[in-house]
N, C-alpha and C positions, 0 to 999 in steps of 0.2 A: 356343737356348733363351731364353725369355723370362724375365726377371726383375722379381719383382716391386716395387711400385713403397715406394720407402722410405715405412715410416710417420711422419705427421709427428711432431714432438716436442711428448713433454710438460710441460706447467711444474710447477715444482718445486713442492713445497708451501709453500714461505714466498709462492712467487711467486702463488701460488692463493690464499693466505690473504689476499695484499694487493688483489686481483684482488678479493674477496670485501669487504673489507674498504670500498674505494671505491665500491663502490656503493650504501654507507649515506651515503658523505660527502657534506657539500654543495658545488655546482658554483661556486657565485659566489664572488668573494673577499670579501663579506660577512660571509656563513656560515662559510667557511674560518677567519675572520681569528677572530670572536667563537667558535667552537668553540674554537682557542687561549686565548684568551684565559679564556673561561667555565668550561670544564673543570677544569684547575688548581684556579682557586677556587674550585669546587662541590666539589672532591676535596681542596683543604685545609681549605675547612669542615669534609666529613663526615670528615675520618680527626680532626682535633683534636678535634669533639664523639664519636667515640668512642672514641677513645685518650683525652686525658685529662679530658673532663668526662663519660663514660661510669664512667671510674673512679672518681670524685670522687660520681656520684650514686649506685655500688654503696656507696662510704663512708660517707654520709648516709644511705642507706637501713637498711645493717646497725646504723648506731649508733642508729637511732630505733627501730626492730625490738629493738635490746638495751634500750632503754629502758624501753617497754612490755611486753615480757617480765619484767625488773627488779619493774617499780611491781605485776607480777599475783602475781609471785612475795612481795612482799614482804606482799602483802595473803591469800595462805595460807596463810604463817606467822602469821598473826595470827589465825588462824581457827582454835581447837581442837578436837580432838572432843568432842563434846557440848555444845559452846556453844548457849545457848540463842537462838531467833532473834533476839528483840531487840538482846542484843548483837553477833549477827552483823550485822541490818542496821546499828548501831551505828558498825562498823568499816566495812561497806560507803560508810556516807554520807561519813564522811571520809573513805576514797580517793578517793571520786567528787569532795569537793570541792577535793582537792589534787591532783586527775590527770585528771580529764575521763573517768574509765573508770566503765561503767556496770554495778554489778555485780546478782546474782542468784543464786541457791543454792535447786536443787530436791533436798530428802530421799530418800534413799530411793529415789532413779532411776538406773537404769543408761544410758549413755550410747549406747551399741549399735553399729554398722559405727564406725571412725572415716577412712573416703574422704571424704575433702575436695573431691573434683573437684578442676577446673583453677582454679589460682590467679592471682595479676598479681606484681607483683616484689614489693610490699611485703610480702604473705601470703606468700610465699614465704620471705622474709626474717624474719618474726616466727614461723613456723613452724620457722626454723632454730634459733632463738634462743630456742622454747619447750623444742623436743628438747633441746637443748644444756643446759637448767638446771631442767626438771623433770622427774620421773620418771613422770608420768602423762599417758595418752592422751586426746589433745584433737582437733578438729575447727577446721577455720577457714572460715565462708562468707559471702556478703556478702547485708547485710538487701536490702530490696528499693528501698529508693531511691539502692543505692550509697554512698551517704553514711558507713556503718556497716558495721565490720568484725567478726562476731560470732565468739567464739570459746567454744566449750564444751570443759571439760573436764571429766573421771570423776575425784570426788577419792573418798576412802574411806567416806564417808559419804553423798553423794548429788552432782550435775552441776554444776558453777558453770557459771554463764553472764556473760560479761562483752562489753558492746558499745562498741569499739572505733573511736573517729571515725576515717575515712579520712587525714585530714590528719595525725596524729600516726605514719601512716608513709609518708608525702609531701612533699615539698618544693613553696611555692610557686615557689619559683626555678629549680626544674627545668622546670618551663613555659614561664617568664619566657625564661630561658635559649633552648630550642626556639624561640622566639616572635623572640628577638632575632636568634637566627642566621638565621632564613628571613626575616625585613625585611630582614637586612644584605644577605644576597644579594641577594633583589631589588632592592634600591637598586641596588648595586653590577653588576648585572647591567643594569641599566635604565642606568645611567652609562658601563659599557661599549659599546654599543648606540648610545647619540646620540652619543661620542667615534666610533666605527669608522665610522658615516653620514659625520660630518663629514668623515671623515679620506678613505672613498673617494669622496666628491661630487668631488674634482679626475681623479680617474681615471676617473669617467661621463662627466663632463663632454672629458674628450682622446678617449675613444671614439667619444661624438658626432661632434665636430669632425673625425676621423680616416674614422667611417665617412660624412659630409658631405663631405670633401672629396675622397673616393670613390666619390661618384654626382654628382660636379659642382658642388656648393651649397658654398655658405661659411656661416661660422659669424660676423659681425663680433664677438660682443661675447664670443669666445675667447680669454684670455690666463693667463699659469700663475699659481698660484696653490697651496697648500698647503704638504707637507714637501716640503723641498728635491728629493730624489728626484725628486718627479713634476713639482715646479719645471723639472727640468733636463728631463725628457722632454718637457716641453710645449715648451720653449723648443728643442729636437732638433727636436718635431714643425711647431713655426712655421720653424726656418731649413728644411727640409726641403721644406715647402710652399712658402718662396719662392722657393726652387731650383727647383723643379719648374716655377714660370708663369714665370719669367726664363726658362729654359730654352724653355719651349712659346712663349712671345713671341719669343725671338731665335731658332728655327727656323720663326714664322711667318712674323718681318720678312723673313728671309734667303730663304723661297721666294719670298714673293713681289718684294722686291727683283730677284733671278734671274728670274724670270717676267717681269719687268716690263722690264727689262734687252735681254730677247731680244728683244721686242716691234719696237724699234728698227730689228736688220739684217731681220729676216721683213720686215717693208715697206719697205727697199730693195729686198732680194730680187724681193718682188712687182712693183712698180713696174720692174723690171730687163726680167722676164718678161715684163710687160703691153710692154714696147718690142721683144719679138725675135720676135714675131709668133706664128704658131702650129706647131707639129709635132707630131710622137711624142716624141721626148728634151723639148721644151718642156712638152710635157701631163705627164710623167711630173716634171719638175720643177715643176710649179705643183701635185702631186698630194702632190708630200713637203713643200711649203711648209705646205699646207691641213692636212695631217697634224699639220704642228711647230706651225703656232699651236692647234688643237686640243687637242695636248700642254700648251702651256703655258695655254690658258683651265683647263684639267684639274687644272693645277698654282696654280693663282690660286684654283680651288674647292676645293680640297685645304689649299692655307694658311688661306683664310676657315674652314674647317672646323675648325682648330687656334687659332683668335682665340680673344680676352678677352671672349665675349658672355654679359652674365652670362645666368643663368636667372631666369624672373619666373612668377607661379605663372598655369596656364593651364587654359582650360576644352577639356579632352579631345576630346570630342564637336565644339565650333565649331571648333577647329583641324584637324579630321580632313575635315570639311566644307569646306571652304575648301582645302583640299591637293586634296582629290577633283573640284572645281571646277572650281582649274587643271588637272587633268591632263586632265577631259574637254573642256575647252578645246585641248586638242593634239591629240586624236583617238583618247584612249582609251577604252574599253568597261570599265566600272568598275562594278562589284558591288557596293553599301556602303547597310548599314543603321546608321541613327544607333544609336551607342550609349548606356551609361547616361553620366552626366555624374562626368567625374572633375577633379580639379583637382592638377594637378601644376607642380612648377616645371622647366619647358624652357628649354631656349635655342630660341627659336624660331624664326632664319631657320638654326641650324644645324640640327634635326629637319625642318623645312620641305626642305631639302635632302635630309638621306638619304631622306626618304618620298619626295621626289619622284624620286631615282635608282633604288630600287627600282621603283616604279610605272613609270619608262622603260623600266629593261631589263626588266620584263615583259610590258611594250607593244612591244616590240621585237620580243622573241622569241614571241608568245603572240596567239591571237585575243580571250581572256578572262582580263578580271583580276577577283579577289574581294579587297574589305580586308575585315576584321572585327577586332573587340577582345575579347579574353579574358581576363579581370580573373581572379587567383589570390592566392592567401594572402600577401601584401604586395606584390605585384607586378602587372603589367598588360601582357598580349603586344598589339605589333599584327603581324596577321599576312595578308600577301600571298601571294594565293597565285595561280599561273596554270594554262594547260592546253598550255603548252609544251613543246618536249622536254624540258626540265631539267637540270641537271648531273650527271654521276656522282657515287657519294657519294665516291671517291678523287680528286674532282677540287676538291671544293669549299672545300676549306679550302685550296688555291692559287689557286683566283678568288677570293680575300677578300684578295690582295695584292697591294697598290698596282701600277700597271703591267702588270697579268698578264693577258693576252685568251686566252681559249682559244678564239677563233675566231681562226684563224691568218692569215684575208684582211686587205688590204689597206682594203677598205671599213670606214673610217667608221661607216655608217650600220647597217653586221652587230656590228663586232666592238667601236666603241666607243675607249676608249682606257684602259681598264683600269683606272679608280677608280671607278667607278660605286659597287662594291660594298666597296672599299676604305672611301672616305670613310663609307660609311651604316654601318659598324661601328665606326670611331670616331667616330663622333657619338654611337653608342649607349653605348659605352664611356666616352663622355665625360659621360655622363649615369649612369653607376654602371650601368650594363645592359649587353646585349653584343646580337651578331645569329647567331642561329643558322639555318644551314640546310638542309631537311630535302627528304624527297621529298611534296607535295600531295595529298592528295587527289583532284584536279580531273586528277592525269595528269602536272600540267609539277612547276617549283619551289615549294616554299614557305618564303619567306623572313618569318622571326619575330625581334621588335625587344622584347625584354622590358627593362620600364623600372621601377625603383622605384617603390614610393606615397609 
């Protein structure tokens, strides 16, 4: 019986929330660092402007609100029934000119709904504070240039009207206040921002350097700089790099030294052979001599491919030109449309090599070669392609290592010596790109050299 197949698992909910969570965040550690940083102080801002100067402008506001309540109260007690108007306005023009309140008293009016509509804090606050100390039903709404806060009340004998400046239940400092906190941030926020630039310009700058000295190119005028931290990575990433060419120098010296070494007995050898005349064991010994220096020319193009040449920047199009030149200079049938013009930095007699090893073995194996150049989103293929039988795709990423023939003859001139395709992938490699290979279009191989812009 068959069973079925386990469902996979699911994430937990905090694991989901954080899942959820990150895809607001920001990628860079720019954004990372200043979200830190900025957050906090936008969130000690707002909690201290409303915890305690939220509280402090309810303060202000109720006691200016009692005030103005106060000085209306105090000005209808002073108002008796049946005062005659004179003396009313009498009494009205000194509170106006000890209070700023503006007053008015219509006879004989009934006041009618008293809905206020919607209020602001201050009206809200002096409404508290009219309920709170007098016993009659008033209204509060604002004249129409805002300026003025009108308030009408139903006394027993007819409506006071008194017009109430905005400012005497408003703080100018409550503004001020608002005005200073959103500068300060901003300052503070704008000071944080050109501090974090500063601080990550040393870790753009080892990135560079890192992804340069990863497509082959140097960086000269690289050295650390900033906090100690990136101080110390930089200085990780310069012993590191010089590790790496000490290393790739004294494994060039040492092939070709060895290369150069054997050179030596091979023409005794030869010379030995050339004296014992001719046979079958003599031809089969002059055939593994031919072999071994083969081997080692193979081994002398395999170090050169490993040297210190630097990269110099090159025009794409003449170079591919002049590769295609020589090769139909040796007898190959070559397809190739000038491309657009790129300008890249090569090592150019080590690309001149792998383009020319590719181009061999597909003049070897093949009646027709095509090059072409396919320029992509930071990048730029060149791609050979023939109409030969080609390699199996399980076969191909072991003819990409050094010594490997998969033509199992003895011949030279079939099977090669087994770097052809070796060396043209670290040259690519050695230029931050690599060689991938695929099956053509055209029937045979096609082998693709994608190189950075």
């Amino acid at each position: 019986m068959m069973r079925a197949p386990a469902a996979l698992p699911r994430l937990s909910t905090p694991l989901r929330l954080r899942a959820r969570i990150k895809k607001f965040l920001p990628r860079t550690l720019f954004g990372r660092a200043l979200v830190i940083i900025v957050t906090p102080m936008i969130l000690a801002q707002a909690i201290s402007t409303y915890v305690f100067f939220g509280r402090h402008i309810d303060v202000i506001t109720t006691t200016m609100a009692r005030t103005v309540s106060g000085e209306i109260g105090l000005t209808i007690d002073e108002i008796a029934d049946g005062m005659t108007p004179v003396a009313r306005g009498a009494v009205f023009l000194r509170a106006q000119r000890n209070t700023g309140l503006i007053y008015g008293f219509d006879p004989g009016v009934e006041l009618g709904p008293t809905g206020s509509g919607a209020l602001d804090e201050g009206q809200r606050a002096l409404a508290r504070a009219i309920r709170a100390s007098q016993p009659y039903d008033f209204t509060i709404q604002s004249s129409r240039d805002d300026d003025t806060d009108v308030v009408r009340m139903q006394l027993p004998d007819g409506v006071l009207t008194v017009e109430v400046p905005s400012k005497r239940l408003s703080s100018f400092t409550t503004n001020l206040f608002y005005l200073s906190m959103l500068g300060s941030t901003v300052i503070l926020s704008a000071v944080a921002i050109i501090f974090m630039r500063n601080q990550l310009r040393p870790i753009r700058r080892l990135a560079i350097a890192a992804d340069r000295f990863g497509k082959g190119r140097d960086m000269p005028g690289f050295r650390p700089h900033g906090a100690e931290e990136i101080r110390q990575a930089s200085e990780a990433f310069i012993d590191m790099r010089d590790r790496i060419r000490r290393q790739i120098q004294q494994r060039t010296e040492m092939l070709a030294g060895v290369s150069h070494d054997l050179r030596t007995p091979l023409t005794r050898m030869k010379l030995q052979l050339a004296m014992l005349g001719d046979g079958p064991d003599i031809d089969e010994l002059r055939a593994d001599v031919d072999e071994m220096r083969q081997m080692i020319d193979a081994y002398l193009a395999f170090a050169r491919g490993e040297g210190t040449e630097e990269a110099t920047p090159t025009d794409l199009a003449a170079f591919l030109e002049e590769v295609v030149v020589a090769a139909r200079r040796e007898g190959a049938d070559i397809a190739f449309d000038t491309p657009e013009s790129h300008v890249l930095p090569l090592r150019r007699e080590a690309m001149r090599r792998c383009l020319a090893n590719l181009l061999s073995n597909a003049r070897r194996h093949a009646r027709h070669v095509w090059l072409s150049v396919v320029p992509d989103d930071g990048t730029v293929a060149l791609v050979v392609d023939d109409d030969g039988p080609g390699i199996p795709p399980d076969q191909r990423e072991e003819a990409m290592k050094p010594f490997v023939r998969l033509d199992e003859s003895r011949n030279q001139e079939t099977g090669g010596t087994g770097l052809g395709l070796a060396i043209a992938r670290d040259v690519a490699r050695r230029h931050g790109g690599d060689l991938v290979l695929s099956t053509s279009p055209m029937g045979g191989l096609r082998c693709t050299v994608r190189l950075p812009l």
